[in-house]
C-alpha positions in Angstrom: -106.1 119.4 16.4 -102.2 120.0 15.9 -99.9 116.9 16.2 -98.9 118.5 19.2 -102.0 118.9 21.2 -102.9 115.0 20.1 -99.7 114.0 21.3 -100.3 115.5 24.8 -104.1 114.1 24.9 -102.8 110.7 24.0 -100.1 110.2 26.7 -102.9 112.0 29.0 -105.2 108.9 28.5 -101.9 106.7 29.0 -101.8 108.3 32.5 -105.4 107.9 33.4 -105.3 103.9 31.9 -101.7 103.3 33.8 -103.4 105.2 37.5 -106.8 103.4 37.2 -104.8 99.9 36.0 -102.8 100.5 39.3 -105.6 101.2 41.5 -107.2 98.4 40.5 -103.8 95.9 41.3 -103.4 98.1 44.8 -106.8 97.8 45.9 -106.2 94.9 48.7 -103.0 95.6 49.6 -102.1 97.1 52.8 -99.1 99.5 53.8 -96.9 98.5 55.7 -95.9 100.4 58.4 -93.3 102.8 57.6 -91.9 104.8 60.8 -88.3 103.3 60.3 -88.2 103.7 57.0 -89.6 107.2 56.9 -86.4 108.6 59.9 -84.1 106.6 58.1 -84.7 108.8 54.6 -84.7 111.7 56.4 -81.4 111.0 58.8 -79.8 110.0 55.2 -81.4 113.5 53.5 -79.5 115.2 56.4 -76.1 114.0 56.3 -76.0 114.4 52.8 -77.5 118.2 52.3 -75.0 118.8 55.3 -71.8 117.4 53.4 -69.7 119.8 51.5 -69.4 118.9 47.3 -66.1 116.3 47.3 -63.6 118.4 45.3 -61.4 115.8 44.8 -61.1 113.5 42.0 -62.8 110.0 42.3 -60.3 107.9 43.3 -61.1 103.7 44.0 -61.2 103.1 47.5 -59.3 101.1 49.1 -59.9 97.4 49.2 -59.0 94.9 51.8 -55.7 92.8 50.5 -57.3 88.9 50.0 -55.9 85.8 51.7 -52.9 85.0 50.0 -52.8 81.4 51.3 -52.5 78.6 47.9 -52.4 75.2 49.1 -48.5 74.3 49.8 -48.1 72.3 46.4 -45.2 74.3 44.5 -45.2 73.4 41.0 -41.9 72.6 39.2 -40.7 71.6 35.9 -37.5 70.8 37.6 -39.1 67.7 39.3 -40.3 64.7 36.6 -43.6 62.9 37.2 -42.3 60.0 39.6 -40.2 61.9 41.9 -43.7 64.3 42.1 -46.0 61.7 42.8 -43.5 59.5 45.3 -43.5 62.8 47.1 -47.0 63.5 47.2 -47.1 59.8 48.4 -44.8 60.1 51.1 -42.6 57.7 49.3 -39.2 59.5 49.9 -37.5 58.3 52.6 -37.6 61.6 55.1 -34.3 62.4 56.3 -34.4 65.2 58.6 -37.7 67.2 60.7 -38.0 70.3 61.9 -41.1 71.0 64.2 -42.3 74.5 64.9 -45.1 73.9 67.3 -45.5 76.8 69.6 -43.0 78.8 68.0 -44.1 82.4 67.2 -43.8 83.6 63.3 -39.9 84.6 64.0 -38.6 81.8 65.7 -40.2 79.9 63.1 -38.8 81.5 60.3 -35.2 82.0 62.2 -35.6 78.1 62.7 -36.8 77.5 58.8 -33.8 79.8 58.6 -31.0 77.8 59.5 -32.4 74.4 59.2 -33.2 74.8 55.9 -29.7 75.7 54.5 -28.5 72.9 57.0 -30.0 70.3 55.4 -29.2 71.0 51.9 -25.7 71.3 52.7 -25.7 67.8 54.2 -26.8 66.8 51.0 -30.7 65.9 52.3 -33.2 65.4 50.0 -36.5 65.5 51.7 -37.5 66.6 54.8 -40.6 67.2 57.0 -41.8 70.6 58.2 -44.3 70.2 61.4 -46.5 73.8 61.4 -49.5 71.9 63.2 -52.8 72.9 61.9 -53.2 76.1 64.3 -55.1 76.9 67.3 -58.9 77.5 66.4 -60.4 80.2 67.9 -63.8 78.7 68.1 -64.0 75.6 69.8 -67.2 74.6 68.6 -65.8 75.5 64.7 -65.8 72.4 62.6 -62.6 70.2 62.5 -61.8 71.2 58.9 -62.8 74.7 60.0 -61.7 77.6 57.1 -59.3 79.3 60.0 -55.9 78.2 59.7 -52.9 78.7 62.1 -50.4 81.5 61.3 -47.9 78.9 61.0 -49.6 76.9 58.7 -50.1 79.7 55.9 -46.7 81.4 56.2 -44.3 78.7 55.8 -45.2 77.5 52.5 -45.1 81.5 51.9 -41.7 81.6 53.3 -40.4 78.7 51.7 -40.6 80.0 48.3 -39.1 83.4 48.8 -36.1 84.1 49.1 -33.8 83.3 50.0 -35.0 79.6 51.1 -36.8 79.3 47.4 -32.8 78.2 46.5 -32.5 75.4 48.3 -36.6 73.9 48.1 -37.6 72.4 45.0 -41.2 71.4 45.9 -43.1 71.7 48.6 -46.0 69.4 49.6 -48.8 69.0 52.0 -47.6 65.8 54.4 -49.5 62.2 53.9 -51.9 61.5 57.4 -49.1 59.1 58.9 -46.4 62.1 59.0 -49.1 64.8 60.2 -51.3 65.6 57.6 -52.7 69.3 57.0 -50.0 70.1 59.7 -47.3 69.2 57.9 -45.0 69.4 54.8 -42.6 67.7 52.6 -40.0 70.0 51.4 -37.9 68.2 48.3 -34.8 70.1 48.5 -32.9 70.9 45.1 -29.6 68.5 44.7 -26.7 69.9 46.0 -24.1 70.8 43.0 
């Protein structure tokens, strides 16, 4: 016998051990039944014998933008330790408020607008931004539910662009006794 012909007779016996070792394993199981899965192969076989070749390159598809929203802490090296943590505390004496309950997104930003420049001008240092936690959709969704109100994730947003970001120096979410997760403390920058 060649090498060849040995080869072929050797993987031939594989075959025959591997089908009889399988029979053996299969031999008290039952099929399931396979109707659904049988129309869905052939629907798929279908629509894709029946699309043309893509001639265009591969190109990624587009993917759905993630949720932006960071909690409303902006760091700042400009700010030392103490003046952080009295913040974060509720410590500084709160000077001015501006509540935006049910205010759509432009009145609130026309009011963050002109209240914010305001303030700094009058030489403020902190004041308190009311956004409310947001109307949830589901009433039965938890009280710390992951849906947030519009108002809630844009004004950090908007607070740190321009052109408020000159004026705000931090921005923090507010202590329980001044609103909590619906409001924030906005430590404005020192007016020079």
């Amino acid at each position: 016998m060649t090498d060849k012909t040995y080869k072929s007779h050797s993987l031939q016996n594989k075959n025959k051990e591997k089908s009889s070792l399988w029979e053996q394993v299969t031999k008290d199981v039952t099929p399931l039944d396979n109707k659904n899965i049988a129309k869905k192969q052939a629907s798929t076989v279908k629509s894709a014998s029946s699309k043309p070749k893509n001639t265009k390159p591969n190109v990624a598809p587009a993917t759905r933008p993630q949720n932006t929203y960071t909690p409303p802490s902006l760091k700042s090296n400009e700010t030392d330790h103490r003046t952080s943590q009295r913040l974060k505390r509720g410590k500084i004496p709160i000077e001015g408020r501006l509540d935006l309950h049910g205010k759509t997104q432009n009145e609130a930003f026309d009011a963050l607008l002109s209240f914010i420049p305001n303030a700094y001008h009058q030489g403020k240092r902190c004041v308190l931004i009311i956004t409310g936690k947001g109307n949830r959709q589901d009433s039965s969704a938890p009280l710390l539910s992951s849906k947030m109100g519009v108002l809630k994730q844009k004004t950090p947003e908007w607070l740190r662009g321009a052109p408020l970001n000159e004026y705000v120096l931090k921005i923090e979410t507010a202590r329980q006794n001044h609103g909590g997760e619906g409001a924030l403390y906005v430590l404005l920058r020192r007016k020079r």
